[in-house]
KOLZAPA-849582 format. One record per residue (C-alpha): residue number from 1; x, y, z; chain. Coordinates in Angstrom, 3 decimals, padded with zeros to 6 digits. Layout:
! residues N
site seq: NUM; east: X; north: Y; up: Z; mol: A;
...
***
This chain:
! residues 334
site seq: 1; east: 001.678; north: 004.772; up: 021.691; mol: A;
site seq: 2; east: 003.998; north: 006.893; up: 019.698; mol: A;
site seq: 3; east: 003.985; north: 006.373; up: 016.209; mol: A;
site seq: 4; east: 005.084; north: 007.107; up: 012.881; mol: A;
site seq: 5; east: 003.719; north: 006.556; up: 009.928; mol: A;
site seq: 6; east: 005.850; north: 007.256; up: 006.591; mol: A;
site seq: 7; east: 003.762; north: 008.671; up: 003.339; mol: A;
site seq: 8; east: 001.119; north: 010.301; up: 005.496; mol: A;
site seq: 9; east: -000.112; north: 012.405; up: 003.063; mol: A;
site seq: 10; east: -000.610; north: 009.040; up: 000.896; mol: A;
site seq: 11; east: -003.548; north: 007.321; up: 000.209; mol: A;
site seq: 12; east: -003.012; north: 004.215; up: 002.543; mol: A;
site seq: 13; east: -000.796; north: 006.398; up: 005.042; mol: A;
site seq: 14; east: -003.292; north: 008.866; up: 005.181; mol: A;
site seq: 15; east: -006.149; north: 006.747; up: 006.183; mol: A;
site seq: 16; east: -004.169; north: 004.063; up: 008.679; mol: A;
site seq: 17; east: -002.963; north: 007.996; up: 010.608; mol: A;
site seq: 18; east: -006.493; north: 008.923; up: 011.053; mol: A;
site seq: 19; east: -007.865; north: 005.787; up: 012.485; mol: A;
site seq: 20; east: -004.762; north: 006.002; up: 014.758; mol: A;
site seq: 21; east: -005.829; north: 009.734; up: 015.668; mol: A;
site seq: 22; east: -009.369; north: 008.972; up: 016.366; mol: A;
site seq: 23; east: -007.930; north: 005.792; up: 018.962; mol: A;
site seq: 24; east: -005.838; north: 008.613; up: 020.355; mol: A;
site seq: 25; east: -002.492; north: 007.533; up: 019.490; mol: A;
site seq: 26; east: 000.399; north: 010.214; up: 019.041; mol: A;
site seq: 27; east: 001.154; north: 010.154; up: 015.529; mol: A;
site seq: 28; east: 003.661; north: 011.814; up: 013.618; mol: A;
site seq: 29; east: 003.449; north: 011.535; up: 009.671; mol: A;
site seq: 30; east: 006.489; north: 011.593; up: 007.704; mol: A;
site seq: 31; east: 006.230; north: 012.932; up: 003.584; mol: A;
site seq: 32; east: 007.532; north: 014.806; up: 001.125; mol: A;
site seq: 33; east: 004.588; north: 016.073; up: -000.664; mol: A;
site seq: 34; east: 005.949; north: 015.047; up: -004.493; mol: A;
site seq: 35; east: 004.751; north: 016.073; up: -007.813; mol: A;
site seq: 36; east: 004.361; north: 012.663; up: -009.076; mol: A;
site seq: 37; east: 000.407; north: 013.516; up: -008.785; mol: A;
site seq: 38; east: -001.668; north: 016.558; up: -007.471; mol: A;
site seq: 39; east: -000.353; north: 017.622; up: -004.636; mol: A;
site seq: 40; east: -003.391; north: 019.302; up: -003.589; mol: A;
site seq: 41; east: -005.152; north: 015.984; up: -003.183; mol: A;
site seq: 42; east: -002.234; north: 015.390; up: -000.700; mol: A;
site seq: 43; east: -002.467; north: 018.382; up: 001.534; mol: A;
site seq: 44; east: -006.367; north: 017.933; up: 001.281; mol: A;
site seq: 45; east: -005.821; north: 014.497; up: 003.083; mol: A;
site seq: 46; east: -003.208; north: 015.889; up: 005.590; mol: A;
site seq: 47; east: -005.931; north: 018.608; up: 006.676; mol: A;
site seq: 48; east: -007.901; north: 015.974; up: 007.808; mol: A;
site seq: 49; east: -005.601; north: 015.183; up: 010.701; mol: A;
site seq: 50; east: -003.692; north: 018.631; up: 011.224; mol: A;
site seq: 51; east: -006.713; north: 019.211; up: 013.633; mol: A;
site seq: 52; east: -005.897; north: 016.503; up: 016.170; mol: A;
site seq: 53; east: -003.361; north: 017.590; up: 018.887; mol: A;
site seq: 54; east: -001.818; north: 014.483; up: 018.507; mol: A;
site seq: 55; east: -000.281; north: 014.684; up: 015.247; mol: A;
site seq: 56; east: 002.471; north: 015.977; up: 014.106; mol: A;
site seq: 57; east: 004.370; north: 016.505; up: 010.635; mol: A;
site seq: 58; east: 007.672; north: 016.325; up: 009.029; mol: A;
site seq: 59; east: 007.408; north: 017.071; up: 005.593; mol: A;
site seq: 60; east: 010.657; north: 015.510; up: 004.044; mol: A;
site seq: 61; east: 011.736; north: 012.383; up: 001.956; mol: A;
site seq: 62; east: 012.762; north: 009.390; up: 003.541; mol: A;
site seq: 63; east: 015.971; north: 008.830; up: 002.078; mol: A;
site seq: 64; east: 016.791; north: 012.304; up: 003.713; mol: A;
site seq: 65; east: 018.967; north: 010.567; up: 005.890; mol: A;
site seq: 66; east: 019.833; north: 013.571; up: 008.593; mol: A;
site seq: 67; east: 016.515; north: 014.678; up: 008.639; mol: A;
site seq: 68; east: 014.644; north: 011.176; up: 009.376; mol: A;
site seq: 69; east: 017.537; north: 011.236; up: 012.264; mol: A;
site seq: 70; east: 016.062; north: 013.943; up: 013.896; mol: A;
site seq: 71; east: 012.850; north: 013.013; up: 013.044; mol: A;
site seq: 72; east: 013.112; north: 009.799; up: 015.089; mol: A;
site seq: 73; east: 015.270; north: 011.092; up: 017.830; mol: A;
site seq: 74; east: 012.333; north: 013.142; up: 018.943; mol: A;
site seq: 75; east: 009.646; north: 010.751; up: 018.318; mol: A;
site seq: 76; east: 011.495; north: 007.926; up: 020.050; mol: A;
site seq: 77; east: 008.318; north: 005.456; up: 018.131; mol: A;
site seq: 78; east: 007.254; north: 002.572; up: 019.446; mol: A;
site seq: 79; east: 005.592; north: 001.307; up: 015.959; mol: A;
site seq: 80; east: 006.747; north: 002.376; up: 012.518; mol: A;
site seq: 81; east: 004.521; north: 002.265; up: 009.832; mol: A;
site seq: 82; east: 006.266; north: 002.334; up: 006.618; mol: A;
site seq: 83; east: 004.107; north: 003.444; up: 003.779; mol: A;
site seq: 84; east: 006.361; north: 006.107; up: 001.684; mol: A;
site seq: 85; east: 007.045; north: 004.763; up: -001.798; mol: A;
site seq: 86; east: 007.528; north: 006.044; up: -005.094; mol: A;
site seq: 87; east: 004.612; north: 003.753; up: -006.591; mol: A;
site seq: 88; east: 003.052; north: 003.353; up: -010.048; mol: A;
site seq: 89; east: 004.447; north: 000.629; up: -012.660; mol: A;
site seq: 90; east: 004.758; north: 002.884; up: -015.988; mol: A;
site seq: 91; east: 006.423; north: 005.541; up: -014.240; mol: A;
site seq: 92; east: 009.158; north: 003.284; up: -013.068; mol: A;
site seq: 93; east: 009.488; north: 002.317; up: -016.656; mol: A;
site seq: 94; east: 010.271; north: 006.397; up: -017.048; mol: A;
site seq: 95; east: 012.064; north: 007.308; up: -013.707; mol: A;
site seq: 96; east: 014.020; north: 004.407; up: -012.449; mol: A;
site seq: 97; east: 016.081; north: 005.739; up: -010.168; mol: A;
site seq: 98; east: 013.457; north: 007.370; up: -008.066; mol: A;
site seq: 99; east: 012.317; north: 004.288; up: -007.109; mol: A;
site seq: 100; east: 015.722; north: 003.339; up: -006.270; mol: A;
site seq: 101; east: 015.944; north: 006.512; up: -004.033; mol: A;
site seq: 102; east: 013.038; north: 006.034; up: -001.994; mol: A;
site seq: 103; east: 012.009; north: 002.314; up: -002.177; mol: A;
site seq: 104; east: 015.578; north: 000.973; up: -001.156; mol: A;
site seq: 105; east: 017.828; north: 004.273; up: -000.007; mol: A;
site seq: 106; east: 014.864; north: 005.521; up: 002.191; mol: A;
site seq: 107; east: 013.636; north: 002.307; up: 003.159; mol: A;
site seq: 108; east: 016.756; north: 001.158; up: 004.234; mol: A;
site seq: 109; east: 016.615; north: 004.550; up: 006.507; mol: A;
site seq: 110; east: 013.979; north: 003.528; up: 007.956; mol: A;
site seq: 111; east: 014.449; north: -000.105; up: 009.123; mol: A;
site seq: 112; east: 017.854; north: 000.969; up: 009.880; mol: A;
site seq: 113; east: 016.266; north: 003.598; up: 012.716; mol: A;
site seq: 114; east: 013.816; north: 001.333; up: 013.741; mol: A;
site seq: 115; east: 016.889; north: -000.952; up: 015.093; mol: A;
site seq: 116; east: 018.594; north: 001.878; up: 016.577; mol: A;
site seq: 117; east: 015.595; north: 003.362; up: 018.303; mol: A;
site seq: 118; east: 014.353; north: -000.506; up: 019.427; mol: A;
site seq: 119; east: 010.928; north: 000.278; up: 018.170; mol: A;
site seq: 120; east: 008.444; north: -003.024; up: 019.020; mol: A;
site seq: 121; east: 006.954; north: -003.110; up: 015.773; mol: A;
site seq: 122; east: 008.171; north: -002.810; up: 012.325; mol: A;
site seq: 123; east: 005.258; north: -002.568; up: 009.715; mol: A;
site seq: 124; east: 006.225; north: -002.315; up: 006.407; mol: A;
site seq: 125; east: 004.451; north: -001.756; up: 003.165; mol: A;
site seq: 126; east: 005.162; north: -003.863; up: 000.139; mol: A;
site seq: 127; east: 002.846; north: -004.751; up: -003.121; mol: A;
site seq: 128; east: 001.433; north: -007.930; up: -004.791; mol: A;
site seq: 129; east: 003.823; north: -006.975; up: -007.399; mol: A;
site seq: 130; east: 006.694; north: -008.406; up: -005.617; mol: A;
site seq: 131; east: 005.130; north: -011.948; up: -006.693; mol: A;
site seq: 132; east: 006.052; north: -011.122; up: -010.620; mol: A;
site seq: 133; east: 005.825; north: -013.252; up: -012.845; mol: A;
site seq: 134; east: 004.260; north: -016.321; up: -010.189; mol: A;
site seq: 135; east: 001.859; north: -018.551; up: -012.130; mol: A;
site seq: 136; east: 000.954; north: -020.056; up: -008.700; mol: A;
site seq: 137; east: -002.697; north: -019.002; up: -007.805; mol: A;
site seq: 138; east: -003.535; north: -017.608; up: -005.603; mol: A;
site seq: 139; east: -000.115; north: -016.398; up: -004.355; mol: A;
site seq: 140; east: 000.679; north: -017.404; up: -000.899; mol: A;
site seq: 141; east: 003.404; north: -015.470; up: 001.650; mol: A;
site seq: 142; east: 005.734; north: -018.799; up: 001.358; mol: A;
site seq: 143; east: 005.807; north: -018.704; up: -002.741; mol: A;
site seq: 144; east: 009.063; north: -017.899; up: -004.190; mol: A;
site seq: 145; east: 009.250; north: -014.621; up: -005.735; mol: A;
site seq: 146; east: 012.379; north: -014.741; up: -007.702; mol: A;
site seq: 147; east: 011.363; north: -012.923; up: -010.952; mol: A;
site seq: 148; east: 009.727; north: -009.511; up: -010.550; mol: A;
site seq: 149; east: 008.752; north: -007.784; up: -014.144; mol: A;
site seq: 150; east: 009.234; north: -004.103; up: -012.769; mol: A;
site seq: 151; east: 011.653; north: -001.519; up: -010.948; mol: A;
site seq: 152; east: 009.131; north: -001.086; up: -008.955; mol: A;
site seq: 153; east: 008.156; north: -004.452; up: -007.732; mol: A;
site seq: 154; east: 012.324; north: -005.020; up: -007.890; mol: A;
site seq: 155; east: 013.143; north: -001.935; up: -004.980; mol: A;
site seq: 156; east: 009.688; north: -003.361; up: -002.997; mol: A;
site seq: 157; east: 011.500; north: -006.809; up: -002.833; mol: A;
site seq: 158; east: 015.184; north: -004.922; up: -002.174; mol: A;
site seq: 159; east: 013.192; north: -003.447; up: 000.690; mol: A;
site seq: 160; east: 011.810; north: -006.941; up: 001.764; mol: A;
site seq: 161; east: 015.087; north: -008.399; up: 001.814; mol: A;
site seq: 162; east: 016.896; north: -005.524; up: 004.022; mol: A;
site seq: 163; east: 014.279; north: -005.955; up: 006.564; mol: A;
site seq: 164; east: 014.595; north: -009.521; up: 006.991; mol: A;
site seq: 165; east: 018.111; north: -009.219; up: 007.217; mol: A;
site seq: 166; east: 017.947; north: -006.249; up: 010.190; mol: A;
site seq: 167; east: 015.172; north: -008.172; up: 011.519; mol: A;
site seq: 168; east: 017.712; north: -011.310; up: 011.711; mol: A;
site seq: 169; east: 021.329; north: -009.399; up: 013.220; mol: A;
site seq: 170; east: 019.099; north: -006.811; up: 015.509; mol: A;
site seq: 171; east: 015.903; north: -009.121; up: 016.343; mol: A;
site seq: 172; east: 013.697; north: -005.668; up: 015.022; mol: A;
site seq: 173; east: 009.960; north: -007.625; up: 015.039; mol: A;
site seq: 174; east: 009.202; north: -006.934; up: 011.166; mol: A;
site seq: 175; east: 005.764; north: -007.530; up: 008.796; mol: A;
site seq: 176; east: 005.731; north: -006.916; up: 005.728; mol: A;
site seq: 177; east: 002.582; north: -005.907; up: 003.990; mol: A;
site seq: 178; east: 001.530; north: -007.008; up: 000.127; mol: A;
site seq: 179; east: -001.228; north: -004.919; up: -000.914; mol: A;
site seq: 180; east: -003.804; north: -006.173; up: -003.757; mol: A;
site seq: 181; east: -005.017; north: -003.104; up: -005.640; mol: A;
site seq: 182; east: -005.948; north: -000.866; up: -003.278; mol: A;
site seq: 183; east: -009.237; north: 001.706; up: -003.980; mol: A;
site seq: 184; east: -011.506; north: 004.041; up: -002.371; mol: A;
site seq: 185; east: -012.221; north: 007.561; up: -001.570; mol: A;
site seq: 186; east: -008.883; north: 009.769; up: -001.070; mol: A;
site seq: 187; east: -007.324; north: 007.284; up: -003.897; mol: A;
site seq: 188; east: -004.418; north: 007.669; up: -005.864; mol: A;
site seq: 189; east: -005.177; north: 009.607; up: -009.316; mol: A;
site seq: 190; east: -002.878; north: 007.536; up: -011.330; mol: A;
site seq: 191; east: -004.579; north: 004.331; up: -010.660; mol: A;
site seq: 192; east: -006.842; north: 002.835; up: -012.765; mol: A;
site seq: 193; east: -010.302; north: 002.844; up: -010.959; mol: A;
site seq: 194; east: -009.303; north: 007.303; up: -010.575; mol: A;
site seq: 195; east: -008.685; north: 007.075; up: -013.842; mol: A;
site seq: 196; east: -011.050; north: 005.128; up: -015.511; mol: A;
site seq: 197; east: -014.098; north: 007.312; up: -013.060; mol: A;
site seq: 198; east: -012.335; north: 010.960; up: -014.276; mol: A;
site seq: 199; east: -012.361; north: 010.361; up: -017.851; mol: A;
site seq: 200; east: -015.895; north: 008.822; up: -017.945; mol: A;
site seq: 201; east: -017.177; north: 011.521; up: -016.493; mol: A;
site seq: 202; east: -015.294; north: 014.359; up: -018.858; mol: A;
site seq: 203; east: -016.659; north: 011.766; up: -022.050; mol: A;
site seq: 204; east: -012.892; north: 011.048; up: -022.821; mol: A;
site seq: 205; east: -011.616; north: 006.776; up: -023.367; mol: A;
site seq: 206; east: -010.162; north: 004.797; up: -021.355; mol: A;
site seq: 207; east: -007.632; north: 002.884; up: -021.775; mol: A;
site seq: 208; east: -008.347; north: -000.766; up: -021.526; mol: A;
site seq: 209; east: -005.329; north: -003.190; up: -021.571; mol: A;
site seq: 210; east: -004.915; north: -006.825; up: -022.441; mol: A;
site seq: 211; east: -008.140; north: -005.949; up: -024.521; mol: A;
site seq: 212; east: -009.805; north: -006.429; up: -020.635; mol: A;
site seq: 213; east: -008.546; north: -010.140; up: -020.286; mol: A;
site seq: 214; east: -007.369; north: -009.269; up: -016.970; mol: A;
site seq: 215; east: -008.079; north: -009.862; up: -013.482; mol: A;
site seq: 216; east: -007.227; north: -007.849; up: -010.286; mol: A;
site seq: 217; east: -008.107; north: -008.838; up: -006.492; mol: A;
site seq: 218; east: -009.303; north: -005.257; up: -005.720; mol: A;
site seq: 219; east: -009.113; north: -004.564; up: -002.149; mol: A;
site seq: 220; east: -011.360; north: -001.619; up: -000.329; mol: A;
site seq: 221; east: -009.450; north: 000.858; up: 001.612; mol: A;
site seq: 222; east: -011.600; north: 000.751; up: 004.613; mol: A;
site seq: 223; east: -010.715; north: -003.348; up: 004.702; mol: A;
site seq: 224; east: -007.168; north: -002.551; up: 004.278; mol: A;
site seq: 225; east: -006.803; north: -000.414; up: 007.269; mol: A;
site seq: 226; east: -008.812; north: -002.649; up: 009.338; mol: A;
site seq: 227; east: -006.188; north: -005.506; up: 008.273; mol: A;
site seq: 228; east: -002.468; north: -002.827; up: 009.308; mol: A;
site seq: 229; east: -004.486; north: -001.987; up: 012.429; mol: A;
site seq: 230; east: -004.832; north: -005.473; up: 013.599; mol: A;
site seq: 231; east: -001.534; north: -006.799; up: 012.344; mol: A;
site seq: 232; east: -000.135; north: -003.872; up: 014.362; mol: A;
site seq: 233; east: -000.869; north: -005.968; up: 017.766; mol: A;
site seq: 234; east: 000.545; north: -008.960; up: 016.183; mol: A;
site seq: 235; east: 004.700; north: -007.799; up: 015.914; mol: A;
site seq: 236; east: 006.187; north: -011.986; up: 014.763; mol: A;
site seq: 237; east: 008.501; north: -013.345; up: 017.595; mol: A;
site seq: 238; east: 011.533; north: -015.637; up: 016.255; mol: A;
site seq: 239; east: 010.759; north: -019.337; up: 017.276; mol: A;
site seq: 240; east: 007.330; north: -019.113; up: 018.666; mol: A;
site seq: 241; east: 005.105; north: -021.778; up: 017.228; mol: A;
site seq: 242; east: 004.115; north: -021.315; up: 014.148; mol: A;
site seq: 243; east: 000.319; north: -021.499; up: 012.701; mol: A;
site seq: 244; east: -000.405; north: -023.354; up: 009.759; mol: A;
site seq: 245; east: 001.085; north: -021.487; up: 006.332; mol: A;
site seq: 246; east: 002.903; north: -019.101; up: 008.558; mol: A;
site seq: 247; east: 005.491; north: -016.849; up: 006.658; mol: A;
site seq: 248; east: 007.262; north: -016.392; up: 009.916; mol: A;
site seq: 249; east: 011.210; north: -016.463; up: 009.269; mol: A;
site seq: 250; east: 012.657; north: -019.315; up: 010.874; mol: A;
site seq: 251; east: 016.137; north: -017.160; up: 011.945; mol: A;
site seq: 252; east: 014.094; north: -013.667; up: 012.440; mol: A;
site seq: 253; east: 011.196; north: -012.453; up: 013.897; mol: A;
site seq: 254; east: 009.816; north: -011.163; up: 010.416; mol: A;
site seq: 255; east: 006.920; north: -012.064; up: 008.543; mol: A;
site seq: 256; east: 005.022; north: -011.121; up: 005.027; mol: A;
site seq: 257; east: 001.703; north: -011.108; up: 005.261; mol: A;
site seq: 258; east: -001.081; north: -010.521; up: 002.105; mol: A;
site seq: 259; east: -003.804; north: -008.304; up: 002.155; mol: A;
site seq: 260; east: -006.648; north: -008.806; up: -000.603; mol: A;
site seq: 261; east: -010.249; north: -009.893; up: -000.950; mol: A;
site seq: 262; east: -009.164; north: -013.145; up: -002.304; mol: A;
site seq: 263; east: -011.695; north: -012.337; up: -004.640; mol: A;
site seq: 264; east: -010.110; north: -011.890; up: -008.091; mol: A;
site seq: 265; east: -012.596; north: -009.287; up: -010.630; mol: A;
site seq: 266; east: -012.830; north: -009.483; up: -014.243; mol: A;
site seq: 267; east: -011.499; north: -005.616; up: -015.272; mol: A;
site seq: 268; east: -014.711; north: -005.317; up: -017.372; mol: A;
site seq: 269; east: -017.096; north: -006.306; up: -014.827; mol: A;
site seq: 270; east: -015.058; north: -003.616; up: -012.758; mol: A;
site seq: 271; east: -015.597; north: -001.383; up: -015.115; mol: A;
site seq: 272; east: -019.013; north: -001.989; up: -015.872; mol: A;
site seq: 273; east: -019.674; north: -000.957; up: -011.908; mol: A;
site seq: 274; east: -017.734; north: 002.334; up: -012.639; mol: A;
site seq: 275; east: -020.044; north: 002.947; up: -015.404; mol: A;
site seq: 276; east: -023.090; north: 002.420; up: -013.284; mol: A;
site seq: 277; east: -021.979; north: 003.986; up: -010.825; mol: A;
site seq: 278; east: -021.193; north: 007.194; up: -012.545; mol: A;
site seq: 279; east: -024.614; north: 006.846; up: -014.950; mol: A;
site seq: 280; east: -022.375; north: 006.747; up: -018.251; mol: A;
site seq: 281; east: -020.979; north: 004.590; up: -020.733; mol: A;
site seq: 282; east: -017.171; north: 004.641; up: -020.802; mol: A;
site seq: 283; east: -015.691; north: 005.143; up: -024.132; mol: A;
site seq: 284; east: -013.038; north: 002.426; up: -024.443; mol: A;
site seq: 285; east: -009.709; north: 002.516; up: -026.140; mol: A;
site seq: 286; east: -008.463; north: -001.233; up: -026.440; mol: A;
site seq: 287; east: -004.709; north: -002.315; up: -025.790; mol: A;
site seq: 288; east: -002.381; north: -004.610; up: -026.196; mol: A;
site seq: 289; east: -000.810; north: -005.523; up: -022.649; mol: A;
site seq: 290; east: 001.132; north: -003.155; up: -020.779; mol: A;
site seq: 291; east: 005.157; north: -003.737; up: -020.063; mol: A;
site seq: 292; east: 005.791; north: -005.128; up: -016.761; mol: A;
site seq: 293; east: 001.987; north: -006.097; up: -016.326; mol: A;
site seq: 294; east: 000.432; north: -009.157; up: -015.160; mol: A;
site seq: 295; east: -002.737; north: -011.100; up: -016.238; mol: A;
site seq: 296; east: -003.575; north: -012.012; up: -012.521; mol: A;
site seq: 297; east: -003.326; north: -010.923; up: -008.862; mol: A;
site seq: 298; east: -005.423; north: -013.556; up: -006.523; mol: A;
site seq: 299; east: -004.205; north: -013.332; up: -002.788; mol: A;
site seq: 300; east: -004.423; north: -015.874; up: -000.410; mol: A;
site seq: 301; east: -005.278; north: -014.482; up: 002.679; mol: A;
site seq: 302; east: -005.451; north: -017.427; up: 005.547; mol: A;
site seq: 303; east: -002.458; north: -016.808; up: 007.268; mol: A;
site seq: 304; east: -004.465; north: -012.680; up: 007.708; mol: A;
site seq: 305; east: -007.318; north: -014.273; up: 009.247; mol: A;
site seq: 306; east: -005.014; north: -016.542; up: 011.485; mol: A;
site seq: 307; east: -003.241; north: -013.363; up: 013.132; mol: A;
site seq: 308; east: -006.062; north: -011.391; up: 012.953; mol: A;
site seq: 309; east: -009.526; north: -012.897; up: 012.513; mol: A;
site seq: 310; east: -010.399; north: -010.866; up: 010.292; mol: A;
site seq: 311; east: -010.911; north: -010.787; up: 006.212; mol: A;
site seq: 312; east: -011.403; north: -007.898; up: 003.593; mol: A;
site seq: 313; east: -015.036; north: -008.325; up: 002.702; mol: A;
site seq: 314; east: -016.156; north: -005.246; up: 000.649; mol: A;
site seq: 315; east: -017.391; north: -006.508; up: -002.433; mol: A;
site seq: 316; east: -016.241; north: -004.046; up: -005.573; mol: A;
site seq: 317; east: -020.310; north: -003.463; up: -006.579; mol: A;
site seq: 318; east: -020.304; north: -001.905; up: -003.004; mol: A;
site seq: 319; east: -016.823; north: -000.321; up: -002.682; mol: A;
site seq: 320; east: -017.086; north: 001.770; up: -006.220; mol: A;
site seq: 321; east: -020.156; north: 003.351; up: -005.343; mol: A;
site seq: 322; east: -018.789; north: 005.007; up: -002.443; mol: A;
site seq: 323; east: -015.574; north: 005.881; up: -004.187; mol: A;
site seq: 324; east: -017.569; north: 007.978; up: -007.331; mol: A;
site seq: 325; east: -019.643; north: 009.393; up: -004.359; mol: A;
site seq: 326; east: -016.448; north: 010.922; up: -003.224; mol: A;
site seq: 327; east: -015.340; north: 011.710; up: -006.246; mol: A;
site seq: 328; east: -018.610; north: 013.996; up: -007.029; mol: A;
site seq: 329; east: -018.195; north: 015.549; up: -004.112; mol: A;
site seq: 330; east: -014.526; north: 016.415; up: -004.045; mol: A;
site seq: 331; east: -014.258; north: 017.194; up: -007.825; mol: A;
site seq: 332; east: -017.845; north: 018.331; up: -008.425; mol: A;
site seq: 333; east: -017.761; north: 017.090; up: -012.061; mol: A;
site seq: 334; east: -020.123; north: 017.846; up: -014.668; mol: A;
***
């Protein structure tokens, strides 16, 4: 198949393209290779598929709307995978308009060329965020989400919204993908399990909000690709019967679909595996909670193992291990 995949030089966009490479797919990865963290980590994960003949790159932004043109009119994809975001919850309470440039002005580039190239699958990537200030737990696809606390989890629901409604005029099969705090080797730096494993190991605190009360359904990156590669055989069809707490639009072929380990972790007992796993004590600076925050993330992921069979199963006090293995070994730390 020809595919693209948008933020290929990402974390998740990175990995899905090289499990795509190995199956022998043509893939072409879309990115613009921003500042908003080392961008050496980025080209470090985009030399791990340069070497396959199948790939192919186009380094620009998304909402580059001539560029994605041409982009697509020589790819001709059948599957778009949509990963390129400008992520991260306290920058958006810095840089708001950057999220409004690539979450909705590029997005909407995107799902509008995936109806005027007829690709057969539309996979896009969205964020437990999007379910705000829900009190529901765990949050389920069919929940309302009518309050989100951030820019950021505003332009991911903007981005929803556009796709259901090209996915309703054009009939463009559409999923949309909430992720539940995604970690493992090749992370992002600016997340907290990157950041609370760097500073351990250079001796400085970490900052520890909520004073720890909180609790995150940390997903594994290996079960998260595992989940997009699966769904990616599963494009929704408009009126075909639906499964039990199917998201499936009733006027589109579009459907959201979570993916978590439905298995929410107390941030000090996450912690405390960073800590073993790294052979130090972290020094801990205690905070209030953080603007835009929540206390909770819990996914409910039925309606995953309905489509797909399949569940994210990697257990944190396995998963962290293997991420500060990487970590020595990339950064080499003291």
């Amino acid at each position: 198949m020809n595919i693209i995949v948008t933020g290929a030089a990402g974390f998740i966009g990175s990995e899905v393209a090289l499990r795509l490479l190995r199956e022998g797919h043509s893939v072409t990865g879309i990115d613009s290779f921003t500042a908003y963290y080392d961008v050496k980590l980025k080209e470090d994960r985009v030399a791990r598929l340069v070497g396959f003949p199948n790939f192919r790159l186009a380094r620009s932004r998304v909402e580059d709307t001539a560029t994605m043109e041409r982009v697509f009119d020589r790819v001709k994809p059948d599957i778009i995978l949509h990963f390129a975001a400008q992520a991260g919850v306290r920058y958006s309470l810095e840089h708001p308009r950057d999220y409004i440039d690539a979450n909705v002005v590029g997005s909407f580039n995107i799902i509008d060329l995936a109806r005027r190239y007829k690709a057969r699958h539309l996979v896009l990537a969205s964020t437990s965020s999007a379910y705000g200030a829900n009190q529901k737990f765990p949050f389920e696809e069919r929940d309302s989400a009518p309050y989100p606390l951030t820019i950021y989890a505003a332009t991911k629901l903007a981005a929803e919204l556009i796709a259901h409604s090209h996915a309703h005029l054009y009939g463009v099969p559409t999923t949309v993908l909430r992720f539940f705090s995604v970690y493992g080797p090749w992370g992002r730096p600016d997340m907290a399990f990157y950041l609370f494993t760097d500073r351990i190991f250079k001796g400085q605190p970490i900052d520890v909000f909520n004073n720890g009360d909180l609790l995150r359904d940390f997903t594994y990156i290996d079960d998260l690709v595992e989940s997009i590669r699966r769904l990616m055989d599963v494009p929704p069809q408009q009126g075909s019967h639906m499964i039990r707490g199917d998201s499936l639009s009733p006027v589109a072929p579009y459907r959201l679909v979570n993916i978590g380990n439905a298995s929410p972790v107390r941030l000090m007992d996450y912690i405390e595996a960073i800590e073993h796993a790294v052979g130090r004590k972290a020094l801990k600076n205690m905070l209030g909670m953080q603007p835009g925050d929540v206390q909770q993330t819990y996914a409910d992921v039925r309606l995953l193992k309905a489509l797909t069979g399949y569940t994210p199963h990697t257990d944190y006090r396995t998963g962290i291990p293997i991420f500060v293995d990487w970590f020595r070994s990339y950064y080499n730390p003291a």
